[in-house]
C-alpha positions in Angstrom: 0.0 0.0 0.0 2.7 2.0 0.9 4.5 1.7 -3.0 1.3 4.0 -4.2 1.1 6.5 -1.5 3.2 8.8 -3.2 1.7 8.7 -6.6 -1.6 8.5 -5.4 -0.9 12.0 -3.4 0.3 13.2 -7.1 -2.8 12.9 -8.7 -5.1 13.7 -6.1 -2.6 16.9 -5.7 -3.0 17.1 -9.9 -6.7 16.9 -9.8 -7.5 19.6 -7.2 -4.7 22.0 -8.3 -7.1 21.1 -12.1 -10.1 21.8 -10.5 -8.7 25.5 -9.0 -7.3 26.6 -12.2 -10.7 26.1 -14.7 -12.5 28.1 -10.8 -10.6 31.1 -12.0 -12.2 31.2 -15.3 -15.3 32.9 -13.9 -13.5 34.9 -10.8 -12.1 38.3 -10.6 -9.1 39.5 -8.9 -7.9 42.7 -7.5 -4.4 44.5 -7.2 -3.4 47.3 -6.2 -0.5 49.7 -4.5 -0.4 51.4 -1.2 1.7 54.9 -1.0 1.5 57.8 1.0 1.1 61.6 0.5 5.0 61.8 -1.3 4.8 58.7 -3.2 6.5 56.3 -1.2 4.8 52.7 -0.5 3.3 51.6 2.8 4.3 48.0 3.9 1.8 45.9 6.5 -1.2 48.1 5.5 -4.5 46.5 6.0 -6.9 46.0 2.8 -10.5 45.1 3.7 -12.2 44.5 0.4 -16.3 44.4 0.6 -19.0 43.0 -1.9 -21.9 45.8 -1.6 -24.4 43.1 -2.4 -23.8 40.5 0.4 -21.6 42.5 2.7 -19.0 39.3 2.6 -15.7 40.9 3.4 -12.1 40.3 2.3 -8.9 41.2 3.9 -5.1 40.7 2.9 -2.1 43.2 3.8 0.3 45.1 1.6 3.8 43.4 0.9 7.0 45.1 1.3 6.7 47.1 -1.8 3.2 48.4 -0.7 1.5 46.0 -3.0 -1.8 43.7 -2.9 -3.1 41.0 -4.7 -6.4 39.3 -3.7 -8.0 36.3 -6.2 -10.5 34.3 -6.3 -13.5 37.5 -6.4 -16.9 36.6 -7.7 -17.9 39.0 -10.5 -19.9 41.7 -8.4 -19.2 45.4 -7.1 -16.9 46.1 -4.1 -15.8 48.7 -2.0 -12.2 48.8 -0.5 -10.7 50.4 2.6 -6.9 50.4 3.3 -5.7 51.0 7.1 -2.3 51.7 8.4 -1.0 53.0 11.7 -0.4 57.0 11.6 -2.7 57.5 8.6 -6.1 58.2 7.7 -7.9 55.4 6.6 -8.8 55.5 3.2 -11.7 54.1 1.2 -13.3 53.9 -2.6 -16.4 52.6 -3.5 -17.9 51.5 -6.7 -15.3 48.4 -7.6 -17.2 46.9 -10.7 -15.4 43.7 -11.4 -15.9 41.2 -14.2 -15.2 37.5 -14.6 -11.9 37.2 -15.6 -11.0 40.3 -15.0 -7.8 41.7 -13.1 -8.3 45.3 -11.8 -5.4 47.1 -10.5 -6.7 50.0 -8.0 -4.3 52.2 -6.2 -4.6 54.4 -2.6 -2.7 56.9 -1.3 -3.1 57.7 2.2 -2.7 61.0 4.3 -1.3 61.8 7.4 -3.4 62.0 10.7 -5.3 59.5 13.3 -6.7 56.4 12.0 -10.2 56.9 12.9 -10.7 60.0 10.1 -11.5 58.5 7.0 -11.1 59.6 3.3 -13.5 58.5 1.0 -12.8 58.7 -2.8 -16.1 59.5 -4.5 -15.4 61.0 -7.8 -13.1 58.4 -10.1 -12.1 58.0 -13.7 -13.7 54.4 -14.7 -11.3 51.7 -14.2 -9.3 50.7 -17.0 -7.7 47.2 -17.8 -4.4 47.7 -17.6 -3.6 44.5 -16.0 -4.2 42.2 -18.9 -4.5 41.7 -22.9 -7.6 40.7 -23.4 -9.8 42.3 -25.7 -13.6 42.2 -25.9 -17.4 42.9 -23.9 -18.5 42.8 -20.8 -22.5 42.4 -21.2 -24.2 43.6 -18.0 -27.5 42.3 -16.8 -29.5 45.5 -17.1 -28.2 45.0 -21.3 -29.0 41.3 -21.3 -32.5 41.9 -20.2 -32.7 45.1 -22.9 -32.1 43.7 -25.8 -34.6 43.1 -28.1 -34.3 39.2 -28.5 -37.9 38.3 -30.0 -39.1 35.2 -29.1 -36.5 33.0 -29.3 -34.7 34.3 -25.9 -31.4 33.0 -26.6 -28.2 34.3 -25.0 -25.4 33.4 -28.0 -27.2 36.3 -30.4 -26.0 38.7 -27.6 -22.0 38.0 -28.5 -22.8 39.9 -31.7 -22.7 43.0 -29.1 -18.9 42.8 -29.1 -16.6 44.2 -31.7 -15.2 42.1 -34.1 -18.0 39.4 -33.9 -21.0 38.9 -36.7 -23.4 36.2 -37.0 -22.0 32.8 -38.3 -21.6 32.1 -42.1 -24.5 30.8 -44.1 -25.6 27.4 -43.7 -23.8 26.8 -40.4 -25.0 24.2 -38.0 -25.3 26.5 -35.6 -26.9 29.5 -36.9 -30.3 28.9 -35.7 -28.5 29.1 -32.4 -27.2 32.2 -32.3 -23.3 30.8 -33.8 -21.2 33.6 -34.9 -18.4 34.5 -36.2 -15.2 36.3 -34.3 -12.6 37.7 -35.9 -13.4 35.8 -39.2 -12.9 32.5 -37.6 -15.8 29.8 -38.7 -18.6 29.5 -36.4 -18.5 25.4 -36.4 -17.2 24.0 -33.1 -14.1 27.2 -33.4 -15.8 29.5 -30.1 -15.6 28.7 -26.4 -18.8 28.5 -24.5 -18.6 28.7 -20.7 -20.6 28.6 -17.9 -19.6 29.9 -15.0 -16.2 29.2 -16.1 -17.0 25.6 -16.6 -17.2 23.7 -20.2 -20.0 24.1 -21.9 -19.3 22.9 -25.3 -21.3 20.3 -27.2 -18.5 17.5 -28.3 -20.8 16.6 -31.1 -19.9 17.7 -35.0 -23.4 18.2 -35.9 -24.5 20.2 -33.1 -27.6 19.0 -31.4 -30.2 20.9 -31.6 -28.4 23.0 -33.6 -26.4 25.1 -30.7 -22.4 25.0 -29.8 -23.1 25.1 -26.1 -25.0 22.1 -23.8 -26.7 24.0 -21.4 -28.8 27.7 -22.5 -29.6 29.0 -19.3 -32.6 31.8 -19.5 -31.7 35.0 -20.2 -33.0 36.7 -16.9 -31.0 34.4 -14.8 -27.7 35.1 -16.6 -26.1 38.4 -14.3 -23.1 38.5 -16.7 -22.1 37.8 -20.3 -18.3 38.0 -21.2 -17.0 37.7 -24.3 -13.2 37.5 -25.5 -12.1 37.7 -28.6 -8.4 38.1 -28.6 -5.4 38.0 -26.6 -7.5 35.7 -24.3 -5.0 33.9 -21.6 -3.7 30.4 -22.4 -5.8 29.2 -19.6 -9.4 29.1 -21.7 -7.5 27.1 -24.7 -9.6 25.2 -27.4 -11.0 28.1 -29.3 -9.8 29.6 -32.3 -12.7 32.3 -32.5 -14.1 33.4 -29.7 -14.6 32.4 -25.5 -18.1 33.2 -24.2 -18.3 33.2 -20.3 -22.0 33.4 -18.8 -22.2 34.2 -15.2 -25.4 32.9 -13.8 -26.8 35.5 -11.3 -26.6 34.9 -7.2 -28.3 35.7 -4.2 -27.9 39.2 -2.1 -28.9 40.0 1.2 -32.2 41.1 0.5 -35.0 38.7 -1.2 -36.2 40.1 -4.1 -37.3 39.0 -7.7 -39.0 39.1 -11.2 -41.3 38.7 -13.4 -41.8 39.0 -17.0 -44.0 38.1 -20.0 -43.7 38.0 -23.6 -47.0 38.0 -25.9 -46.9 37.0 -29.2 -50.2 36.7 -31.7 -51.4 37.1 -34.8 -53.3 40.4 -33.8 -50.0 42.3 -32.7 -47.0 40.5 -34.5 -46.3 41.3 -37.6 -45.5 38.0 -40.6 -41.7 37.6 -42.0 -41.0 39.1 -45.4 -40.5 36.0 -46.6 -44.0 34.8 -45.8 -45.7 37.8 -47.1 -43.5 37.2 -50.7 -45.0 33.4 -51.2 -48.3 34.6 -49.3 -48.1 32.2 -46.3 -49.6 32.8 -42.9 -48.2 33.5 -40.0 -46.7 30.2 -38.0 -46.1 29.4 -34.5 -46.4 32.1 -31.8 -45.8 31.0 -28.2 -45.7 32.6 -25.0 -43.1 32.5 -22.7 -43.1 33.8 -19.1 -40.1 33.7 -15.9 -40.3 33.7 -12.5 -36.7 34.6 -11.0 -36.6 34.5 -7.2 -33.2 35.4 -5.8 -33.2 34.3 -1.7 -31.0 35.2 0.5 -30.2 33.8 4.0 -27.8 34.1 6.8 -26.7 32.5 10.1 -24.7 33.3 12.6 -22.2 30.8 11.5 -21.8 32.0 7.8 -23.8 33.1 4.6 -25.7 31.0 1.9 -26.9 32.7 -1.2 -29.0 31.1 -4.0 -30.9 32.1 -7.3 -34.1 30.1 -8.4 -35.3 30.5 -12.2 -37.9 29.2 -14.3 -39.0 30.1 -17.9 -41.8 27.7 -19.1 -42.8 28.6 -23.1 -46.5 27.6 -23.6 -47.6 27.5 -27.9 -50.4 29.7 -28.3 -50.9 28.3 -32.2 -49.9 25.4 -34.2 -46.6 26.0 -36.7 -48.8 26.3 -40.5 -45.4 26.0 -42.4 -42.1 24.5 -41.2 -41.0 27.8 -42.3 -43.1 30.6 -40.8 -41.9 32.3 -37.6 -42.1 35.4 -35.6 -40.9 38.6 -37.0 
C-alpha cells in the first residue's frame, strides 16, 4: 500500500490543483498599490475588500513594496478600505469587477489618526491595464434590454462585441445564435462557458443546432463576457471566440421578477419571406419567468441562491415548417 502513496498524493494533488485553475475562469481578482502623501509605498497596510451586495468581506495586507493582490472575487461590485497605523484610513467605493477580469486599484493615504477616514467618490472608470484581453463585458441590465424576439437565446448577444458577426451561411449553428469572431468559422471554433465551466457540445453536428449544452434563460444570466483576442492560455480550445455566462446569485435582501412575452397574430407582424410566397403567420408562443433570488444568513456563515424558471407555452400550431415570428 505503501508503493502508491506517493503517486496516489500526485494525482489527487493534480486533480484539485485542475479543478482550482478552470474556478478562475469565472473569478475576478484585484491588485493594487499602497503609497502615502509623497509617493513612497506603505508595507503591513491593511486591505478590507467588501462586496456591496452580500456584505462578505475580504482582507489581505500590503507586501514590502506596498503591493496587494487578492484572487478568487466573484464577479460583483466592491468597496475597498486600506488602514495603516499613523494614517487616515482610506476608502473607494464603486469596484465593478468582471469574470476574468484583473483590476489594478491604487490608494494613497494622508497623514493623521486612524479613525478620520477619506473617501474617494469621484473616479475616472477603471481601465484594464492589467491584462490583454480584448472584448465585452455584457451587463444584466443590457441582457434583459435587448430586443431578442421570441427566441430568448443568450449566444445572439455576443454579436454585441466588436469584431463578432453572426456565423456564415448554412452553419449548424446558426439557428443558435453561432457567430463568427474575428473571421474565424462558427463550427465548433468558439468557447462556450458557464460559470467558467465547459460548456461545449462534443458533437460535430450540433444537437439541436447550438455549440453550447446547457442555454440558461436570459433573466437568470447576471453576466455575459466575451473575448475575442489575446484571451490567456488558460481558456485554450477556441480559435474564434470564449463566451463566459455568469449565472446570477443571491444578495442579502429577497427580491425578484417577473416578465412576460405575448406573441399573436393580432400584434405581431409576418416575415418578409411569408408575405412574398403569401403564407400565414406560424407558431407564436408565450413564454413567461419567475426569478426569485433568496437570501439567507446564520450566525455561522452566509448562503446565497438564485431560483429560475421560464416555461414557453404555444399559443398556435406551426402552418409551415417555415413561418416564424418577425
Amino acid at each position: 500500500m505503501n508503493r502508491y502513496g506517493p503517486g496516489v498524493r500526485i494525482v489527487l494533488f493534480a486533480l484539485v490543483s485542475a479543478c482550482a485553475l478552470f474556478a478562475q475562469r469565472d473569478l475576478a481578482t484585484l491588485v493594487g498599490t499602497v503609497t502615502d502623501s509623497s509617493g513612497a509605498v506603505v508595507a503591513d497596510a491593511q486591505v478590507t475588500i467588501t462586496e456591496t451586495e452580500t456584505g462578505v468581506v475580504y482582507s489581505t495586507t500590503t507586501n514590502g513594496a506596498g503591493e496587494f493582490v487578492r484572487p478568487a472575487l466573484k464577479p460583483s461590485t466592491y468597496e475597498i478600505s486600506v488602514s495603516a497605523s499613523g494614517f487616515k484610513k482610506a476608502e473607494q467605493k464603486g469596484i465593478l469587477l468582471d469574470a476574468g477580469a484583473r483590476v489594478a486599484v491604487n490608494l494613497a493615504l494622508t497623514v493623521g489618526d486612524i479613525g478620520q477616514t477619506v473617501e474617494v467618490t469621484a473616479v475616472a472608470p477603471l481601465l484594464q491595464t492589467e491584462s490583454t484581453q480584448v472584448g465585452a463585458a455584457i451587463d444584466d441590465r443590457t441582457l434583459t434590454d435587448t430586443p431578442l424576439g421570441g427566441s430568448r437565446i443568450f449566444s445572439f448577444l455576443a454579436r454585441l462585441s466588436t469584431a463578432v458577426v453572426p456565423g456564415e451561411p448554412n452553419s449548424r449553428d446558426v439557428a443558435g445564435g453561432g457567430f463568427s469572431a474575428n473571421g474565424v468559422r462558427s463550427n465548433g471554433q468558439n468557447n462556450f462557458l458557464l460559470n467558467g465551466v465547459d460548456n461545449n457540445v462534443n458533437t460535430i453536428d450540433f444537437m439541436n443546432q447550438t455549440a453550447y449544452t446547457v442555454g440558461p434563460s436570459v433573466e437568470a444570466i447576471g453576466q455575459m463576457i466575451i473575448e475575442t483576442n489575446g484571451y490567456n492560455a488558460e481558456y485554450g480550445r477556441a480559435a474564434g471566440g470564449v463566451v463566459n455566462v455568469i449565472l446570477k446569485s443571491g444578495t442579502n435582501q429577497l427580491h425578484g421578477s417577473l416578465f412576460e412575452i405575448l406573441q399573436n397574430r393580432d400584434l405581431d407582424a409576418n416575415t418578409w419571406t411569408n408575405n412574398l410566397s403569401g403564407t400565414p403567420k406560424g407558431t407564436l408562443s408565450r413564454i413567461s419567468s419567475v426569478r426569485l433570488p433568496a437570501a439567507r444568513s446564520s450566525r455561522t456563515g452566509s448562503s446565497f441562491s438564485a431560483i429560475t424558471r421560464e416555461p414557453s407555452r404555444p399559443l398556435r400550431r406551426a402552418l409551415t415548417a417555415s413561418a416564424s415570428p418577425a
